[in-house]
matplotlib code that plots the C-alpha trace (Angstrom):
import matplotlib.pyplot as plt

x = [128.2, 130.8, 133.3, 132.3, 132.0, 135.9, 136.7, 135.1, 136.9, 139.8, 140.0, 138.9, 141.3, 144.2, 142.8, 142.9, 146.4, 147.0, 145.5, 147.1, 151.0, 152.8, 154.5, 157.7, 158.4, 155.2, 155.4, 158.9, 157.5, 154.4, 156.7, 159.2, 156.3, 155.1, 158.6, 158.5, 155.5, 156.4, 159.6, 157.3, 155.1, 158.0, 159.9, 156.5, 155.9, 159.4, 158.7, 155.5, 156.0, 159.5, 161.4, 164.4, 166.3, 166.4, 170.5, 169.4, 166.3, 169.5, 172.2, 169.5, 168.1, 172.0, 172.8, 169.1, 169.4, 166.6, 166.7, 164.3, 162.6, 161.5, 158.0, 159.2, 159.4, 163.5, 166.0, 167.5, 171.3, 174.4, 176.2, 179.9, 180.6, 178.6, 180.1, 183.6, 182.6, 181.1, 184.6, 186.7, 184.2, 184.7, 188.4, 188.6, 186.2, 188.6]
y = [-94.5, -96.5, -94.3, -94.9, -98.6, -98.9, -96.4, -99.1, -102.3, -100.8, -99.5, -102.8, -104.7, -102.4, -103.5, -106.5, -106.8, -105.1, -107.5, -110.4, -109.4, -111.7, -110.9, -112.8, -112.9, -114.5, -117.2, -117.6, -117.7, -120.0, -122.4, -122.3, -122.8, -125.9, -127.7, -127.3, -129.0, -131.7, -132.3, -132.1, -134.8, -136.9, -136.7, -137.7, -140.8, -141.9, -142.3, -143.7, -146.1, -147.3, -147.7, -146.6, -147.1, -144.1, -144.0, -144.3, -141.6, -139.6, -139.5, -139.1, -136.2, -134.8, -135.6, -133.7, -130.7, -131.8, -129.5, -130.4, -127.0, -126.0, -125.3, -121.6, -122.4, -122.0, -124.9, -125.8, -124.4, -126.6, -128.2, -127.1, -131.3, -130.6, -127.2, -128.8, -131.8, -129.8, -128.0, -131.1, -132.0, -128.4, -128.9, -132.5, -131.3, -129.0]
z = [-3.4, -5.2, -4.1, -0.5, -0.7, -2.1, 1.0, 3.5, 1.5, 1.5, 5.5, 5.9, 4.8, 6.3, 9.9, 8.6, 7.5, 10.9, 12.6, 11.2, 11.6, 13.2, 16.6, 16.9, 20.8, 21.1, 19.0, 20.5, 23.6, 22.9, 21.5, 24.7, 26.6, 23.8, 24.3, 27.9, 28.5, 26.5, 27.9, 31.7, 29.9, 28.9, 32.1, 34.1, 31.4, 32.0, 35.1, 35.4, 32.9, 35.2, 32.2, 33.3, 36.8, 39.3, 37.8, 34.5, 34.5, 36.3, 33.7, 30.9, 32.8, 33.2, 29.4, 28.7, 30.5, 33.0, 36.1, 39.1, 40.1, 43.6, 44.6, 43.8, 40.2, 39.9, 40.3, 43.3, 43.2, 42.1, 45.5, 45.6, 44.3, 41.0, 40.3, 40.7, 38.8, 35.7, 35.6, 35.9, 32.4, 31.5, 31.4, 29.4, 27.0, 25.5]

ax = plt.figure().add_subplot(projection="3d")
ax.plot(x, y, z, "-o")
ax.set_aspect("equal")
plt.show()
């Protein structure tokens, strides 16, 4: 009987220790989805709050990496004037 109860303790704490590993693509990915949210959150409080000008909400969003998505979820693409303007930056950055 003792031999059956140390059998039970011990498979039970092998699911356990299964159970409990961590899985590293999906914490990356529930913290991806944590930061976008709160960048969403900040970008809507920015603007209801009317802090900032439309130019000023603009270069912040520029200098933050903000993209404005589409109702299709993926952003709008770059107009031939900002492609040739990020190379022009492109080229005095170096």
């Amino acid at each position: 009987m003792k031999s059956l109860a140390s059998v039970f303790l011990f498979a039970a704490a092998l699911f356990g220790a299964g159970c409990s590993t961590p899985d590293a693509k999906r914490d990356a990915d529930l913290q991806q989805q944590r930061l976008m949210d709160d960048t969403d959150e900040r970008k809507a409080r920015l603007r209801a709050r009317g802090t900032l000008s439309p130019q000023e909400y603009e270069a912040m969003a520029i200098k933050m990496g903000w993209t404005t998505k589409s109702g299709a979820g993926l952003p709008p693409p770059p107009t031939t004037e900002e492609l040739e303007k990020r190379v022009k930056a492109a080229e005095t950055n170096r």
